[in-house]
N, C-alpha and C positions, 0 to 999 in steps of 0.2 A: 808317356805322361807329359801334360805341358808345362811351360814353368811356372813354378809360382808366382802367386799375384806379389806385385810389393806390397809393403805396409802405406798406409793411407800418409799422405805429408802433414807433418807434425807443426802447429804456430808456433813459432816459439813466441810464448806471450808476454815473459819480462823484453823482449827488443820491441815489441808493437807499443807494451806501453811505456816506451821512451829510454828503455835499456840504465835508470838513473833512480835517486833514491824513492823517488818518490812509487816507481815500480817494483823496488824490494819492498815497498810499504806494504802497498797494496797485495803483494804475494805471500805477504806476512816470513820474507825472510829476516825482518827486522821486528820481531815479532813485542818486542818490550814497548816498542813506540808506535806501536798496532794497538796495542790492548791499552795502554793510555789513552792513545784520542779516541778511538769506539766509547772506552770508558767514560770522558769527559763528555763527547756528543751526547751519551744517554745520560749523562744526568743535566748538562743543562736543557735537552729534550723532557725528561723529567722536571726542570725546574718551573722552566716557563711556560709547558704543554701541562702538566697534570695540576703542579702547584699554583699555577694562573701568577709566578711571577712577572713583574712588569720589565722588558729588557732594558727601557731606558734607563731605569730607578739602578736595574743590575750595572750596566756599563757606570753609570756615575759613582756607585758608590763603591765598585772593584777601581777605578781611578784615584779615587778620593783615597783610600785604603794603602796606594800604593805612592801615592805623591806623600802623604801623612811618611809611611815608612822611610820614604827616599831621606825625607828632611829632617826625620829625627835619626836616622843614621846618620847622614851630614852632620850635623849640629855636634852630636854627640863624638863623631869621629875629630871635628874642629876643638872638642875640648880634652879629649881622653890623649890625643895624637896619633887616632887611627885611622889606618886608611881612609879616604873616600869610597862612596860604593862602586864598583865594577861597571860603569855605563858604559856601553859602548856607542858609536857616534852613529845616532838614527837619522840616517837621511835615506832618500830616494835616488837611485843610481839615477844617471839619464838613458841608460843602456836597459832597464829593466822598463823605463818610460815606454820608450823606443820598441821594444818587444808586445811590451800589452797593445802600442798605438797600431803594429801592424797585425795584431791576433784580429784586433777590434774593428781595422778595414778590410782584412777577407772577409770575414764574417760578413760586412753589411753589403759589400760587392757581390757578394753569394747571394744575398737575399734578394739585391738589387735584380741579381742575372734572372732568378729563378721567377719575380716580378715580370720584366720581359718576356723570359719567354710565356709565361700564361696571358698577360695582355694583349703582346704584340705578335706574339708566334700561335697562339689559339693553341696551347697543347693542350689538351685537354685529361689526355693522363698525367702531368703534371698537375694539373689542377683538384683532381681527386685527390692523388697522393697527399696536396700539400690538405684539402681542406678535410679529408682524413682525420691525418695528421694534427689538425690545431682542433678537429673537436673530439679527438682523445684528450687531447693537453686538457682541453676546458671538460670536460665529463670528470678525468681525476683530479684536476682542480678544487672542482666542485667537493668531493670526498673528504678532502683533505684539507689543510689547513699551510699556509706557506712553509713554514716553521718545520711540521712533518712530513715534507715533500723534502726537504736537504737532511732532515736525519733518514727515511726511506734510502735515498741517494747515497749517503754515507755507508750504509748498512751492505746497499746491493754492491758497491766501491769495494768494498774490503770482502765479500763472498764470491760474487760471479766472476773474477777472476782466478780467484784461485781455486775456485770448483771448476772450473772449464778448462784451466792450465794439468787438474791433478786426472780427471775424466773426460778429456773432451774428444777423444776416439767413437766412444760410446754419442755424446751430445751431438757430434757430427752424423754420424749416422740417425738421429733422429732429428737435426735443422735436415739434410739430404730430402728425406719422406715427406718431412713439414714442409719443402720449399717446394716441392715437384705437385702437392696436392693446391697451395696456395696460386702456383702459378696456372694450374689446369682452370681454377676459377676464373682467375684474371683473365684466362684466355677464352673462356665461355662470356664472361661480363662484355669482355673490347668488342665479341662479334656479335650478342644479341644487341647491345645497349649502346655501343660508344661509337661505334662505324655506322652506322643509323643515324646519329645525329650529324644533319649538316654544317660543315663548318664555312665560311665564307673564306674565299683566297686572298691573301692580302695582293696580288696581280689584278684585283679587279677596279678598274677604275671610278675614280671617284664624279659621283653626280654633282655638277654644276646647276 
């Protein structure tokens, strides 16, 4: 007899997603602070999606609400001799600056690269991919509404991971099928359609 096959290699999916709290969030090992913001998402998904509230009218007057509080707690603490309220000092690290400013430059270096090469390098499977790509975005655009496209996103956040974390032996073996049938297309598409079309060399010298 030969030997067994091994078992298929396992993600581990809280280290992919950042091994930090925000990946117990989302794996619902911190599950009381899961079922709060799901819970708040739908309802101001509900507030401003079904109840037609106005977000601006919402943010000013949950402001207003809470400055009113601050200051009659102040006041009241200035006469009774209680405490001050609990603020703690809201600034902006330079270090968390520093972080978004370099998330913000791969990002557009990426775009920038992937620009290039469709321009300047004629990829032209790149070029599919990417214009794909942006007329899904706009087809489900179109569906939805901005608003219910970050509650969707919130919803798929807190399931597709940890449905894929709890059965993804199973899932793998049907992305495997899914990916070998998708790619057999792409490789029928590249030789009837895409190797036909002539591309110009960029070695070809320029007419004066």
């Amino acid at each position: 007899m030969g030997a067994p096959t091994p078992p298929p290699h396992r993600v581990d999916v809280h280290r992919a997603l950042g091994g930090g709290s925000v990946a117990d969030l989302l794996l619902w090992r911190r599950w009381v602070a899961g079922v709060a913001l799901l819970l708040s998402s739908t309802a101001m998904w509900v507030l401003f999606e079904r109840a037609g509230y106005n977000l601006l009218s919402f943010a000013a007057n949950t402001l207003f609400l809470l400055v009113l509080i601050l200051f009659l707690w102040a006041k009241s603490a200035a006469l009774l001799n209680r405490p001050l309220p609990p603020l703690p000092d809201l600034e902006v690290s330079e270090n968390s600056v520093a972080k978004a400013a370099d998330v913000m430059v791969d990002w557009i270096n990426r775009g920038l690269s992937i620009g290039r090469e469709i321009t300047v390098n004629r990829n032209l499977k790149l070029f599919f991919q990417v214009a794909f790509g942006l007329w899904a975005i706009s087809y489900i655009g179109g569906l939805f509404n901005f608003l219910t496209l970050v509650y969707i996103g919130i919803v798929l956040a807190f399931s597709v991971p940890f449905v894929y974390d709890k059965y993804q032996d199973h899932i793998n073996d049907k992305l495997c099928v899914t990916h070998s049938v998708l790619q057999k297309q792409y490789k029928r598409f590249d030789e009837h359609i895409l190797k036909k079309i002539p591309v110009p060399s960029n070695k070809e010298k320029k007419i004066e």
